[in-house]
C-alpha atoms as a printed R data frame, in Angstrom:
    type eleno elety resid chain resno       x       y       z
1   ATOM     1    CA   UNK     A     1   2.173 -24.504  58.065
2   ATOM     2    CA   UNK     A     2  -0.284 -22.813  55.718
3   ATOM     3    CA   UNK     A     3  -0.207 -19.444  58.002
4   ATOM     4    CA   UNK     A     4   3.574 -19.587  58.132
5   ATOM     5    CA   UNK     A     5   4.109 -19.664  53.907
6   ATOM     6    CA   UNK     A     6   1.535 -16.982  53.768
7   ATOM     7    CA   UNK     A     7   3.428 -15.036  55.946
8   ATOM     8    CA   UNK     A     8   6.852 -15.750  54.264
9   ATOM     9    CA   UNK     A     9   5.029 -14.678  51.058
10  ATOM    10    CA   UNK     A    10   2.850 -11.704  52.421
11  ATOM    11    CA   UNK     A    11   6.591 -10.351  53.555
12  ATOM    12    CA   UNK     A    12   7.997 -10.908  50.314
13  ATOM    13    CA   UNK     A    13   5.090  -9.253  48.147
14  ATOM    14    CA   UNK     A    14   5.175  -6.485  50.802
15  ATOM    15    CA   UNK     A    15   9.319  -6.102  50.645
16  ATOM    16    CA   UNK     A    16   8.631  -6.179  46.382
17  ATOM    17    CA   UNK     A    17   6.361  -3.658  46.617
18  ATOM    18    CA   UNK     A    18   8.515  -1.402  48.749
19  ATOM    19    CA   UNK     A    19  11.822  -2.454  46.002
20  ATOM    20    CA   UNK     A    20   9.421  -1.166  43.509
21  ATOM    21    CA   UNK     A    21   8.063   2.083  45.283
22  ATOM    22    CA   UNK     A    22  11.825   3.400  45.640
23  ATOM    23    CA   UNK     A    23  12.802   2.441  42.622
24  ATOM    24    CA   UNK     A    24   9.324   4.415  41.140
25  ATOM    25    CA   UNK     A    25  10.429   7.053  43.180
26  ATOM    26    CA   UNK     A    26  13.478   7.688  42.725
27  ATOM    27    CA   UNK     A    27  13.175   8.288  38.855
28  ATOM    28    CA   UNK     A    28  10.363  10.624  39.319
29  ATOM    29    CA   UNK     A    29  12.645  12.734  41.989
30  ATOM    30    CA   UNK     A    30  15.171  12.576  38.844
31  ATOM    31    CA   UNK     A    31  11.919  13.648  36.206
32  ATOM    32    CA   UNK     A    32  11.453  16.217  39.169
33  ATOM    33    CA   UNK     A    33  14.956  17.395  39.286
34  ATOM    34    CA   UNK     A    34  15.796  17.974  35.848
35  ATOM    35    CA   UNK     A    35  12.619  19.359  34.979
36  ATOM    36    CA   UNK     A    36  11.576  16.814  32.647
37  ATOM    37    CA   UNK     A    37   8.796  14.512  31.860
38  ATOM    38    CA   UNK     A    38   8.948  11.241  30.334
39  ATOM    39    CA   UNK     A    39   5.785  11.006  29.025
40  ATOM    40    CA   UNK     A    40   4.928  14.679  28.218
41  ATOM    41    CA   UNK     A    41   5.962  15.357  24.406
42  ATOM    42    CA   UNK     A    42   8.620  17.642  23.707
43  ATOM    43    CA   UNK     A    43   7.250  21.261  23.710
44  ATOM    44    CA   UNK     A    44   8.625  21.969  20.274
45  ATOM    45    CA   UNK     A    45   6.619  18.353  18.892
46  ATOM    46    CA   UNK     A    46   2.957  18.378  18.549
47  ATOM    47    CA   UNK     A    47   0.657  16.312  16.856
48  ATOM    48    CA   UNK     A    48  -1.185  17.308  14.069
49  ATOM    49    CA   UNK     A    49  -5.061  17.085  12.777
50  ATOM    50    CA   UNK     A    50  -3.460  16.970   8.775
51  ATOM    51    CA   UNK     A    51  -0.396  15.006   9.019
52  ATOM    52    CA   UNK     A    52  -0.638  13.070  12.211
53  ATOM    53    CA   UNK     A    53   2.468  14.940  13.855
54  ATOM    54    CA   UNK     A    54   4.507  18.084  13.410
55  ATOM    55    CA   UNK     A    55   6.737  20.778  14.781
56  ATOM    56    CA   UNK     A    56   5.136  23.587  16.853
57  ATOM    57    CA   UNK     A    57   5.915  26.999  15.562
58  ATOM    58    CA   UNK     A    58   7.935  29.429  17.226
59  ATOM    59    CA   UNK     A    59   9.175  27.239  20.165
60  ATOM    60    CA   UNK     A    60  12.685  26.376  21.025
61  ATOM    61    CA   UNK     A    61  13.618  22.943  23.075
62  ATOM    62    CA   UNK     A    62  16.510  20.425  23.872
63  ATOM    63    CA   UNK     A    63  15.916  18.201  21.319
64  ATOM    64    CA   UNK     A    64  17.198  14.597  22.347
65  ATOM    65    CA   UNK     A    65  18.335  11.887  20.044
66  ATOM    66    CA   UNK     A    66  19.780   8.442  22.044
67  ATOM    67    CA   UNK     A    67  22.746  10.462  24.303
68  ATOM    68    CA   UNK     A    68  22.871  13.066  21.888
69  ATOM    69    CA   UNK     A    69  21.050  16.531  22.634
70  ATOM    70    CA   UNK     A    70  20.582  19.871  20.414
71  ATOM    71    CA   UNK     A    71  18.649  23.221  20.734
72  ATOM    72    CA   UNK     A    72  15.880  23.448  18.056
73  ATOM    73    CA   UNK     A    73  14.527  26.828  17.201
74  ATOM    74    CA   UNK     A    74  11.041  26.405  15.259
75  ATOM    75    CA   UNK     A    75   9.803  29.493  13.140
76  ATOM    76    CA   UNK     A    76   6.338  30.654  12.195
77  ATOM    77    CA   UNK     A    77   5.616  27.898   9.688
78  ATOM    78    CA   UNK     A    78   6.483  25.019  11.772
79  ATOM    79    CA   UNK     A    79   9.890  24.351  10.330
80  ATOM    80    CA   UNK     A    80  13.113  23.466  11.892
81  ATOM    81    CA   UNK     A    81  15.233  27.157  11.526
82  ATOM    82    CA   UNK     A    82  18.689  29.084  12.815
83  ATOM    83    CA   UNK     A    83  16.204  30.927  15.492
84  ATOM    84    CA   UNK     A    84  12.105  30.911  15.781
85  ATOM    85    CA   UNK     A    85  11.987  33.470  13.274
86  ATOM    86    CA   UNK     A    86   8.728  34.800  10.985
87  ATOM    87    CA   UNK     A    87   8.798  33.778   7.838
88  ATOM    88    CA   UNK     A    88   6.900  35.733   5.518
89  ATOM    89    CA   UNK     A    89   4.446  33.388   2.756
90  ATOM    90    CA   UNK     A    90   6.378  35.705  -0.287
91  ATOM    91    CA   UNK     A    91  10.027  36.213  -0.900
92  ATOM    92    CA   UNK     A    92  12.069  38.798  -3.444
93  ATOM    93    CA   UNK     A    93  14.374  36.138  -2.987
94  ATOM    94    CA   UNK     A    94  14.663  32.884  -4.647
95  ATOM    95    CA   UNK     A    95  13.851  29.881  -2.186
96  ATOM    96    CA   UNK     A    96  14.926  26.366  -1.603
97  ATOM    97    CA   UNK     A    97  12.626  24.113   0.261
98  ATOM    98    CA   UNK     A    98  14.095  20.825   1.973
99  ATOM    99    CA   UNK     A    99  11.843  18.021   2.855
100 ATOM   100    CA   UNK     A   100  12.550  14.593   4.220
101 ATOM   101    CA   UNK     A   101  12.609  13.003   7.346
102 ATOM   102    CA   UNK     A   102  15.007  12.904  10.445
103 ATOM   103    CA   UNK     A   103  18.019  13.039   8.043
104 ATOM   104    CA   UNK     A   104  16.834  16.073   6.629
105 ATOM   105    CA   UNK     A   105  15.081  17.786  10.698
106 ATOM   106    CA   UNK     A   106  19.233  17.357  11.174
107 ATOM   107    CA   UNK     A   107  18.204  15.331  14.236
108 ATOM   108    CA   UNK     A   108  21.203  14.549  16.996
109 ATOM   109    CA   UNK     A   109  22.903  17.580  15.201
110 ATOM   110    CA   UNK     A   110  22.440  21.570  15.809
111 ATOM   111    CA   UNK     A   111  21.097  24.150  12.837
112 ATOM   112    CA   UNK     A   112  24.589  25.260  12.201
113 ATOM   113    CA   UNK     A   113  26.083  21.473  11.846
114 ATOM   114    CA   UNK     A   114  22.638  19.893   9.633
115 ATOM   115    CA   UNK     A   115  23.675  19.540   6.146
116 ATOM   116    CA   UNK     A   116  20.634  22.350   5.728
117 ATOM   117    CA   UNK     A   117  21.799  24.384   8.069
118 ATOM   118    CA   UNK     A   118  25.335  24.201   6.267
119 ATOM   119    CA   UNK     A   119  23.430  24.768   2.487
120 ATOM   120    CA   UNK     A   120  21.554  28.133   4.489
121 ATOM   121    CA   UNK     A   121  24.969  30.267   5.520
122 ATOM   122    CA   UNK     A   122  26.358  28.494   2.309
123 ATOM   123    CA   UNK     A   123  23.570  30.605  -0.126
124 ATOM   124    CA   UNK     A   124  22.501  33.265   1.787
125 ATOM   125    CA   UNK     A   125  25.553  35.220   0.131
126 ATOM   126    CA   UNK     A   126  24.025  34.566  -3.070
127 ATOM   127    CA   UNK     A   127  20.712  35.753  -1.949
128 ATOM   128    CA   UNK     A   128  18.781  32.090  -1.836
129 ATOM   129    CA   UNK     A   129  16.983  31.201   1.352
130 ATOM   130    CA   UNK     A   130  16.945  27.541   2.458
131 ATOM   131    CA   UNK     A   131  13.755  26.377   4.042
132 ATOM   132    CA   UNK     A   132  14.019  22.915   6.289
133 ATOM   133    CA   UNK     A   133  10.798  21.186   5.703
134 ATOM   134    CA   UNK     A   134  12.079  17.519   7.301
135 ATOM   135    CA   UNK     A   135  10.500  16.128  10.364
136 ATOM   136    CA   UNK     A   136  11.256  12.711  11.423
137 ATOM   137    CA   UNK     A   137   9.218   9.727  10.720
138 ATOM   138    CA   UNK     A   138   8.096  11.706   7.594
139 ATOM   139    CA   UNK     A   139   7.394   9.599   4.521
140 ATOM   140    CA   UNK     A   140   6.453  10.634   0.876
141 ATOM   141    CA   UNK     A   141   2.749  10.461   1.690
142 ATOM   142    CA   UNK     A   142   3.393  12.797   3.941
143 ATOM   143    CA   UNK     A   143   5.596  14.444   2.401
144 ATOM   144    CA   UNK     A   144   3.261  15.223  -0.354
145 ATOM   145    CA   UNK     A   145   1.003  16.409   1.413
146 ATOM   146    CA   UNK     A   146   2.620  18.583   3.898
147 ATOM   147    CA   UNK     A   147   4.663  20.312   0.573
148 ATOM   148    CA   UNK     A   148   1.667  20.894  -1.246
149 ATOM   149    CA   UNK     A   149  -0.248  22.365   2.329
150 ATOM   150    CA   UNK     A   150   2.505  24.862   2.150
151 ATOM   151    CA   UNK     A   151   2.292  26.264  -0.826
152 ATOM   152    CA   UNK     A   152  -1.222  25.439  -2.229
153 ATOM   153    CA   UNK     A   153  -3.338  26.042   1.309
154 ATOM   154    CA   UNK     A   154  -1.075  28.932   3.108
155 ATOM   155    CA   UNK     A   155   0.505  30.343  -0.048
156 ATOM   156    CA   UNK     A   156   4.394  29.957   0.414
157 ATOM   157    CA   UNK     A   157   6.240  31.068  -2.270
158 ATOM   158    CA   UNK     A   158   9.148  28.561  -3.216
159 ATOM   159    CA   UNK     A   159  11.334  28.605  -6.295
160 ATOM   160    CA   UNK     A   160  12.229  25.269  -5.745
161 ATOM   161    CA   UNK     A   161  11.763  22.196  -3.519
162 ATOM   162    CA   UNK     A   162  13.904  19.115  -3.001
163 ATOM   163    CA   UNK     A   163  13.058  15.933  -1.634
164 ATOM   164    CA   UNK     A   164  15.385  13.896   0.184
165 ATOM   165    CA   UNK     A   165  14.437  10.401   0.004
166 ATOM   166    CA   UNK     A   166  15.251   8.109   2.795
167 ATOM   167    CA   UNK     A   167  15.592   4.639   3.282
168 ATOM   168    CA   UNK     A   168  13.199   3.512   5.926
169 ATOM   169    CA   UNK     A   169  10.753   5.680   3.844
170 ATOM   170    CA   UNK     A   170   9.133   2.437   1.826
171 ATOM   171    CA   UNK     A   171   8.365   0.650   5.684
172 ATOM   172    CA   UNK     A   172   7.278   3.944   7.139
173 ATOM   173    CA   UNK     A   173   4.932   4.371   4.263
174 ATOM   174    CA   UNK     A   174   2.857   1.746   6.017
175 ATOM   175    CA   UNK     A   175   2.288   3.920   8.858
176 ATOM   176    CA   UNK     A   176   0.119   6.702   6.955
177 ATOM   177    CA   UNK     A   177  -2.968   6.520   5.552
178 ATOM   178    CA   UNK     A   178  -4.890   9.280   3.874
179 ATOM   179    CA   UNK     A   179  -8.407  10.140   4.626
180 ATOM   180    CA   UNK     A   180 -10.590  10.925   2.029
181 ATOM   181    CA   UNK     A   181 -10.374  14.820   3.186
182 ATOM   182    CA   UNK     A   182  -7.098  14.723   3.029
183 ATOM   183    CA   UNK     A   183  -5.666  14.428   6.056
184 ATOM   184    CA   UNK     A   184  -3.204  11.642   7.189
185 ATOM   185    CA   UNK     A   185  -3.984   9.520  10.002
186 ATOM   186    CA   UNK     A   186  -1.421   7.050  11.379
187 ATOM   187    CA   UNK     A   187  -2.630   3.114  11.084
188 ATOM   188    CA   UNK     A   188   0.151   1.028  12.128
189 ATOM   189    CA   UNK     A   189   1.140  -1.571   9.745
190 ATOM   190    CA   UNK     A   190  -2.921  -0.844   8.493
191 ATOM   191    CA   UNK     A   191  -2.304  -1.721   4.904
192 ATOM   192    CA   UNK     A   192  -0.402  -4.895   4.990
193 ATOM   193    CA   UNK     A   193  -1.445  -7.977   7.277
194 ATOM   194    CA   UNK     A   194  -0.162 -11.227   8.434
195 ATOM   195    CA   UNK     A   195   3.472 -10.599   9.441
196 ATOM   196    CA   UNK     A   196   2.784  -7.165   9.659
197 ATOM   197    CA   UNK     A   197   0.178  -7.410  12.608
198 ATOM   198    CA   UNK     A   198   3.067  -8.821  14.535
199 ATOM   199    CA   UNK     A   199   5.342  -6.438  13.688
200 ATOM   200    CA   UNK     A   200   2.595  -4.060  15.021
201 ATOM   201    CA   UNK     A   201   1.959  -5.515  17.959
202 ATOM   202    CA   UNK     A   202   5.957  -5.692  19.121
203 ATOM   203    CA   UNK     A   203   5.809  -1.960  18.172
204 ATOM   204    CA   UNK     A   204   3.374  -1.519  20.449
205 ATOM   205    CA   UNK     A   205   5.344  -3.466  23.046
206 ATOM   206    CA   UNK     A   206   8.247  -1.478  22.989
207 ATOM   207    CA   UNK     A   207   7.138   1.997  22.951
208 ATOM   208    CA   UNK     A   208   4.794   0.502  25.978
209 ATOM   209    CA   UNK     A   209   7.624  -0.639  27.737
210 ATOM   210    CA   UNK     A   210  10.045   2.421  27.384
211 ATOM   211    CA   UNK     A   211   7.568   4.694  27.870
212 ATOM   212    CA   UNK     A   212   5.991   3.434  30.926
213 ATOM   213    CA   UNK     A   213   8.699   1.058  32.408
214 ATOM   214    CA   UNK     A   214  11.741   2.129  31.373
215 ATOM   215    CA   UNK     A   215  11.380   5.775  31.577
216 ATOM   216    CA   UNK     A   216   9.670   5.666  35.377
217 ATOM   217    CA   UNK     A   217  11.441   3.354  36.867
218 ATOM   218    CA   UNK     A   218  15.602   3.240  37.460
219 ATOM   219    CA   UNK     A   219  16.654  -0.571  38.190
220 ATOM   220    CA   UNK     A   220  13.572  -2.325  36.568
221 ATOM   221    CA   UNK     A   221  13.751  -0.075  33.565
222 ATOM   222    CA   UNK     A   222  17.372  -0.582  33.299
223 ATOM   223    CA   UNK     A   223  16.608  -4.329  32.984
224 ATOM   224    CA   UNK     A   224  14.097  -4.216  30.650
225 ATOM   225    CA   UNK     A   225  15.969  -2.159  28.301
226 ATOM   226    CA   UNK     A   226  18.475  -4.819  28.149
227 ATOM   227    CA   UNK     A   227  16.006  -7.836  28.017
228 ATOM   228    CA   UNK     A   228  14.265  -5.362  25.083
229 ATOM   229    CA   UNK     A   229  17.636  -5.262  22.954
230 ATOM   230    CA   UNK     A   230  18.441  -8.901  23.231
231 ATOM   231    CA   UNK     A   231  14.779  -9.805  22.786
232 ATOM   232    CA   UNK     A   232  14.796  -7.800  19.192
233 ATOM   233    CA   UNK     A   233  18.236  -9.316  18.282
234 ATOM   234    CA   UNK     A   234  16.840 -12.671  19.026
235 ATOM   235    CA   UNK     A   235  16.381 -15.445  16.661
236 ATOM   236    CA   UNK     A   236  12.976 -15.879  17.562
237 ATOM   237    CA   UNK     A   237  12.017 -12.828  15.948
238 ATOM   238    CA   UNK     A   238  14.007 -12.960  12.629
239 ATOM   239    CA   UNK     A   239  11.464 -10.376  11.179
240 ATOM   240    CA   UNK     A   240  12.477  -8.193  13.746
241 ATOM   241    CA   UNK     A   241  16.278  -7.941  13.739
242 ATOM   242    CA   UNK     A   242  18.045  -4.262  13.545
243 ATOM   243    CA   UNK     A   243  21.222  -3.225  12.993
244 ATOM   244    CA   UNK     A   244  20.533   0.470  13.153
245 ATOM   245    CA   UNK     A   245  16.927   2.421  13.860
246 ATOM   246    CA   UNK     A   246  14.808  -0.968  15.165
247 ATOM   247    CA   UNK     A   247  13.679  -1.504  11.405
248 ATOM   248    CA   UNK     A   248  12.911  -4.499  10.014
249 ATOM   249    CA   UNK     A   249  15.502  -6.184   7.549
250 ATOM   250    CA   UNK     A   250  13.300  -5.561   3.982
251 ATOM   251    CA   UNK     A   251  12.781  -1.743   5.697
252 ATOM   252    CA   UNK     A   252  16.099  -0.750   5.447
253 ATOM   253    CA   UNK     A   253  17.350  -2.936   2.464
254 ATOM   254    CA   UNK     A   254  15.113  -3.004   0.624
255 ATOM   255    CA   UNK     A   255  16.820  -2.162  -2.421
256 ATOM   256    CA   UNK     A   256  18.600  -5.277  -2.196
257 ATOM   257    CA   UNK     A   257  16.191  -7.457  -0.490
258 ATOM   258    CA   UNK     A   258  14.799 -11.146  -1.541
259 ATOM   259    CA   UNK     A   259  13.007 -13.046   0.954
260 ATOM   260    CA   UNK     A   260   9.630 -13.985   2.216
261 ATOM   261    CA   UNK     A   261   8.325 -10.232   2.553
262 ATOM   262    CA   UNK     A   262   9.012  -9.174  -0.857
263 ATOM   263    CA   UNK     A   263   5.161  -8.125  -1.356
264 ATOM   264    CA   UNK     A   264   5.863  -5.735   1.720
265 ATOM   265    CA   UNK     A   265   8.704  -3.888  -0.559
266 ATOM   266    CA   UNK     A   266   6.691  -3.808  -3.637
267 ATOM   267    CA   UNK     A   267   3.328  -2.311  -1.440
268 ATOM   268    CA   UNK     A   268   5.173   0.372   0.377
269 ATOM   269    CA   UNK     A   269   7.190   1.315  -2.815
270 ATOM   270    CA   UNK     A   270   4.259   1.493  -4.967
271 ATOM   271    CA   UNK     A   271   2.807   4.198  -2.442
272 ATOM   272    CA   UNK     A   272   5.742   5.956  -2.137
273 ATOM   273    CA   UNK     A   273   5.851   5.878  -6.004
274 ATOM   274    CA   UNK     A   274   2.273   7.240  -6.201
275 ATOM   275    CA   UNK     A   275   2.892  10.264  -3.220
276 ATOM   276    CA   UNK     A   276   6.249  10.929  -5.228
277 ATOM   277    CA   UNK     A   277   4.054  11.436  -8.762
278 ATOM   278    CA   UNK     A   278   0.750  13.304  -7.065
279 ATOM   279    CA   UNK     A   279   3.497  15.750  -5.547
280 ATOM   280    CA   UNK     A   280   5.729  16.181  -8.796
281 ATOM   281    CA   UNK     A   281   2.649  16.671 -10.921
282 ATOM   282    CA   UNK     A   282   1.340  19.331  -8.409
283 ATOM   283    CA   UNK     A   283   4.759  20.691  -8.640
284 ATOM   284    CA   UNK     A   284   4.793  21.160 -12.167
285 ATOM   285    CA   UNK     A   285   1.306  22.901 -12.428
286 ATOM   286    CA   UNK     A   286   2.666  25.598 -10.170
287 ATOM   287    CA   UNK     A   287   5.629  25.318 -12.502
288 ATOM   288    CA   UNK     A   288   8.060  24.836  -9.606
289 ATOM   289    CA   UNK     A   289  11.572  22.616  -9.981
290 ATOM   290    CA   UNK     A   290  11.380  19.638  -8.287
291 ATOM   291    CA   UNK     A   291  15.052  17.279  -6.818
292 ATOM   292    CA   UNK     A   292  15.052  14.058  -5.492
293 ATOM   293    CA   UNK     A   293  17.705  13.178  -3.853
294 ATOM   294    CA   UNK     A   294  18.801   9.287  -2.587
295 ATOM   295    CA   UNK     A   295  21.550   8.484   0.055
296 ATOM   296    CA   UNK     A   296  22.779   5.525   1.409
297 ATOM   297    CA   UNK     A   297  22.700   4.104   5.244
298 ATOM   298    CA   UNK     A   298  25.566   2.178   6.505
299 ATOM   299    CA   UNK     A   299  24.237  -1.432   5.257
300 ATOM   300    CA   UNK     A   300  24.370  -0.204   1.232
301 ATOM   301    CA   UNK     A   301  27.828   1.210   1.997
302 ATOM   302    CA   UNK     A   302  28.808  -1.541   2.793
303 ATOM   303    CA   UNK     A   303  27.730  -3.644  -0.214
304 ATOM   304    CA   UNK     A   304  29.567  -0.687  -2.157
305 ATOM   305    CA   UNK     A   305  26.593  -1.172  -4.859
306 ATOM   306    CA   UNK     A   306  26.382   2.253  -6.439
307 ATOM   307    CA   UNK     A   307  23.934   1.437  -8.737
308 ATOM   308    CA   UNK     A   308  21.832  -0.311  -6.258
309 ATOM   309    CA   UNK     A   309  17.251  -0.533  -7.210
310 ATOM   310    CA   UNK     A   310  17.178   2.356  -4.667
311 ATOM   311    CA   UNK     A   311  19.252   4.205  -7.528
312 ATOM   312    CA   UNK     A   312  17.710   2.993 -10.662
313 ATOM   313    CA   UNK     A   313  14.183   2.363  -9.539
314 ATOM   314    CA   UNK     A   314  13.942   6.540  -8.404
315 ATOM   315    CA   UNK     A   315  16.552   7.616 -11.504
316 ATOM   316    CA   UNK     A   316  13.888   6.529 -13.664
317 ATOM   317    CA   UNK     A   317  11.143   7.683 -11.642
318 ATOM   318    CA   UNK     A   318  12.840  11.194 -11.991
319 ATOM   319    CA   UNK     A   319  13.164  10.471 -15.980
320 ATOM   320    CA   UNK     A   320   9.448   9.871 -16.330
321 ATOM   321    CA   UNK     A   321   8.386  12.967 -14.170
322 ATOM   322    CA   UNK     A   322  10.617  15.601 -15.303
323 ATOM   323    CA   UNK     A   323  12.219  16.098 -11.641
324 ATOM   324    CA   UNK     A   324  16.339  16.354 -11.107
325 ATOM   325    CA   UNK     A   325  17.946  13.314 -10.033
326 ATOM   326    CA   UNK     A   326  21.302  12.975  -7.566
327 ATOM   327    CA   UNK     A   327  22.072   9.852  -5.856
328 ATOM   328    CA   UNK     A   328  24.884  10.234  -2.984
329 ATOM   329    CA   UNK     A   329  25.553   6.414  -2.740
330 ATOM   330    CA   UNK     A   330  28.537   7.187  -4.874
331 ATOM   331    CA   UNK     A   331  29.709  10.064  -2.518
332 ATOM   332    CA   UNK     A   332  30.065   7.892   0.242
333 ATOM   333    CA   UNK     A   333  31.253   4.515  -1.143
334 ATOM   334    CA   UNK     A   334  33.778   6.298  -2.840
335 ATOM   335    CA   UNK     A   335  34.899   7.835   0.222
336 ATOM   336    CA   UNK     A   336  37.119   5.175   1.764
337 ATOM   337    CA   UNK     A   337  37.042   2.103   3.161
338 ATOM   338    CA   UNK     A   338  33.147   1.178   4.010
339 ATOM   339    CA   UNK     A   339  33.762   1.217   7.806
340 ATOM   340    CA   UNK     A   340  36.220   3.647   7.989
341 ATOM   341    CA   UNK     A   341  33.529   5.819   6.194
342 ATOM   342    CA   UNK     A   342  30.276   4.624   8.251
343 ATOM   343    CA   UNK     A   343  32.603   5.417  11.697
344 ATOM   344    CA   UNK     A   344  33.603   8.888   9.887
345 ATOM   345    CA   UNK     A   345  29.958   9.979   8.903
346 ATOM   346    CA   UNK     A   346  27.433   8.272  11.316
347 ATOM   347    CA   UNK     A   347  26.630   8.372  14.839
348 ATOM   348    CA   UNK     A   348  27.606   5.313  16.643
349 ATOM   349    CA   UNK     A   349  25.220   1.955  15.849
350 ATOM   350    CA   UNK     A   350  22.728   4.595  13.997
351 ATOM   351    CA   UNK     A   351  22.038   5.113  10.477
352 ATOM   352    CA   UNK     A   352  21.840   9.241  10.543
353 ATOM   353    CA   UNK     A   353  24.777  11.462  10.058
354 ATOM   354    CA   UNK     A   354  27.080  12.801  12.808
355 ATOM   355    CA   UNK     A   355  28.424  16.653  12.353
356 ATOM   356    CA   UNK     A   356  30.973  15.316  10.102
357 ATOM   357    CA   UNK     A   357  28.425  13.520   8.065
358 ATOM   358    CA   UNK     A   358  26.415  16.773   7.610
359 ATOM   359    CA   UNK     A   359  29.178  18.572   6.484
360 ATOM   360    CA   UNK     A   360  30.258  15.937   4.206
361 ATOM   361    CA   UNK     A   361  26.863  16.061   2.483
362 ATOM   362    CA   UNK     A   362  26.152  19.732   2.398
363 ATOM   363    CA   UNK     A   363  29.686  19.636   0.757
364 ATOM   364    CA   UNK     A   364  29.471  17.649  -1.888
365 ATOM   365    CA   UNK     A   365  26.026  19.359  -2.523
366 ATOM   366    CA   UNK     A   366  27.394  22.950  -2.619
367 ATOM   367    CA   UNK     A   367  29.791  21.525  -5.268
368 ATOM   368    CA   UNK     A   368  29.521  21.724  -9.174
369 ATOM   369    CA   UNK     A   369  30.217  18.174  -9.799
370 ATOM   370    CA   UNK     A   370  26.988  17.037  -7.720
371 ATOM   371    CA   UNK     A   371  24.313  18.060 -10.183
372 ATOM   372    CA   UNK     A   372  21.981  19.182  -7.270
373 ATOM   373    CA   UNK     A   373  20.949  22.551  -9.100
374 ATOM   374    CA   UNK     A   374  19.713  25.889  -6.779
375 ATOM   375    CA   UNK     A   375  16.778  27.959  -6.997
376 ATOM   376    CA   UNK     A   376  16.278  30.671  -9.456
377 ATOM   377    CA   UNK     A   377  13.472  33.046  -9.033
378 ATOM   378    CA   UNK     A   378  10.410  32.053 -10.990
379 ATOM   379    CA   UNK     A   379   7.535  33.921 -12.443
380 ATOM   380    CA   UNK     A   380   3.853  33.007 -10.671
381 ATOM   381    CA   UNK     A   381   2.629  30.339 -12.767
C-alpha cells in the first residue's frame, strides 16, 4: 500500500515537473523569439554609482510601459531627446531644463507626443532649446542632485530649469537616501519603520514574483499575476490598496490624506521640502530661474479640490524661495466632467498622461494665461 501511494505520487511530482518544464520553456522560446530578455535591463536604462539609476547616453530602445511601447533616443548627457544627439555643455541659445519623473521621461508616449517633446518644436522657432531631464521613479532628492550634477560638476549651461512635481514624489522620497559623498543610494522604505517594513517586504514580493515567475513562465505566471492583483486589492492589506501605479493610499493622496500614516506624509514631505530648498538655493547662487510646477492624478480630479495642500503647501514653498509657481489642478478640473476628463487625458487604470494628455499640458503651458514663464539668456553669474 505504501509502495503503491509513492508511486501515485512519484508520477504526479514527475508529470508536475514536466507541466512546469514546458511551460518554462515555452516562454523562454518566446524571450528567444522576440529577442528579448526578461530580466536583462533595458539597454537604454542603467544604473547609476550617483543617483542609483539613470538613462544611458546615446542609445535608442523600445521603451515599454504596461501594453504600451515607444522608441527612446538618449543623447550625450543621458537625457531623454528627439534623436541620440550631442549636446554641447554651452549654448548661444537660451535653455529650458525639464526635470521630474515618468510624467516628465513622457513614458508610454513618443518624443514628438511628451508634453516636452511638444514645448521643444513649440520654442525652437523662438530660438529656446528644451532639455528633458525626467526619469521615472525620480524624486526631489534626486532631483536635486542630478540638476545640480549637471550644471555644477559637468558645466551645462541652462537659462532656466523647471521642476515638475509629482504626486507619488513624497512616498518615493523614502526610497533615496544620500550618502555623505553625495551620492544616492536606494534603501527601501529605510527611513520610516513599522508599517513601512511591510510595505517593503510586499515590494519585494512582487517585483520577485514578476520578475522571476511571471516573466519566465506562460500559464503559472499568468496565474500569479492574477492572484498578485487581487492579493493587493485585498482587504487584508488595506495599506496596500491601488487604484493606479501600486502606491499606497497616503502616497498618492496625500494632499488630502488623514489616517493612521499621517507621520509617513509629514516625513517624506519634509525631505522633499528640504531637496526642493538645497536645489532652489543652489539655483539662485548660479543666478538661474527656477518653476515648480504641480499637477493632479486622476484621484484629486476627482475631488475637483483646486486648492488642494498639494497646491498651497508648494505655492508657499515657491513664495518663501523666490521660485515661479503654476499649479495645473485647475487645468484639468476645469476641463469637464472628472471622468470624462481622466478617460480623455490618462492611459487606461494609470495615473500618467496618454498623447492627448501631453498635448493638453504642453498646451496650456505654451499659453499666456498659464504663468509658466520661458528662458531668457542670462549672464554667467
Amino acid at each position: 500500500m505504501n509502495s503503491r501511494r509513492f508511486q501515485i505520487w512519484h508520477a504526479l511530482l514527475f508529470a508536475g515537473g514536466m507541466i512546469l518544464l514546458a511551460d518554462f520553456s515555452a516562454k523562454q522560446v518566446y524571450w528567444f523569439a522576440t529577442g528579448q530578455n526578461q530580466r536583462k535591463a533595458p539597454v537604454h536604462r542603467q544604473t547609476s554609482s550617483l543617483f542609483h539609476h539613470g538613462l544611458r547616453p546615446m542609445t535608442s530602445h523600445m521603451d515599454k510601459f504596461g501594453p504600451l511601447q515607444s522608441m527612446y533616443y538618449i543623447n550625450s548627457l543621458g537625457m531623454r531627446d528627439a534623436a541620440c544627439r550631442e549636446v554641447p555643455l554651452r549654448s548661444s541659445r537660451p535653455r529650458l531644463l525639464i526635470a521630474g519623473d515618468s510624467f516628465v521621461e513622457g513614458v508610454g508616449v513618443s518624443w514628438q507626443q511628451s508634453f516636452v517633446g511638444h514645448l521643444a518644436e513649440a520654442l525652437a522657432p523662438r530660438g529656446v532649446e528644451v532639455l528633458n531631464a525626467g526619469v521615472a521613479s525620480y524624486a526631489p532628492t534626486v532631483y536635486d542632485a542630478w540638476v545640480t550634477h549637471l550644471i555644477r560638476d559637468k558645466g551645462l549651461q541652462v537659462d532656466r530649469v523647471a521642476v515638475f512635481l509629482d504626486m507619488s514624489d513624497i512616498k518615493d522620497e523614502f526610497h533615496y537616501e544620500t550618502d555623505p559623498d553625495g551620492t544616492i543610494r536606494y534603501a527601501t522604505f529605510g527611513a520610516i519603520q513599522s508599517e513601512a517594513h511591510r510595505m517593503a517586504a510586499a515590494e519585494f514580493f512582487i517585483d520577485w514574483v514578476e520578475t522571476y515567475v511571471e516573466g519566465n513562465f506562460v500559464l503559472v505566471g499568468a496565474l500569479m499575476r492574477n492572484l498578485r492583483l487581487l492579493w493587493l486589492k485585498s482587504p487584508l492589506v488595506p495599506w496596500y490598496i491601488r487604484a493606479e501605479d501600486e502606491i499606497p493610499l497616503w502616497g498618492y493622496d496625500w494632499g488630502e490624506y488623514r489616517g493612521p500614516y499621517d507621520s509617513f506624509v509629514s516625513q517624506g514631505l519634509s525631505k522633499a521640502d528640504a531637496a526642493l530648498t538645497r536645489l532652489a538655493t543652489f539655483l539662485r547662487s548660479k543666478a538661474i530661474p527656477m518653476t515648480l510646477v504641480v499637477y493632479p492624478w486622476p484621484q484629486q480630479t476627482r475631488r475637483g479640490m483646486e486648492n488642494s495642500k498639494v497646491v498651497t503647501y508648494w505655492q508657499d514653498w515657491s513664495m518663501r524661495n523666490q521660485v515661479d509657481f503654476v499649479s495645473l489642478f485647475p487645468l484639468f478640473i476645469r476641463a469637464g466632467p472628472a471622468e470624462e476628463v481622466i478617460r480623455k487625458y490618462h492611459n487606461p487604470g494609470d495615473s500618467h498622461w496618454n498623447p492627448e494628455g501631453n498635448e493638453f499640458v504642453a498646451r496650456y503651458l505654451l499659453s499666456p494665461g498659464s504663468g509658466f514663464p520661458f528662458p531668457e539668456k542670462i549672464k554667467d553669474p
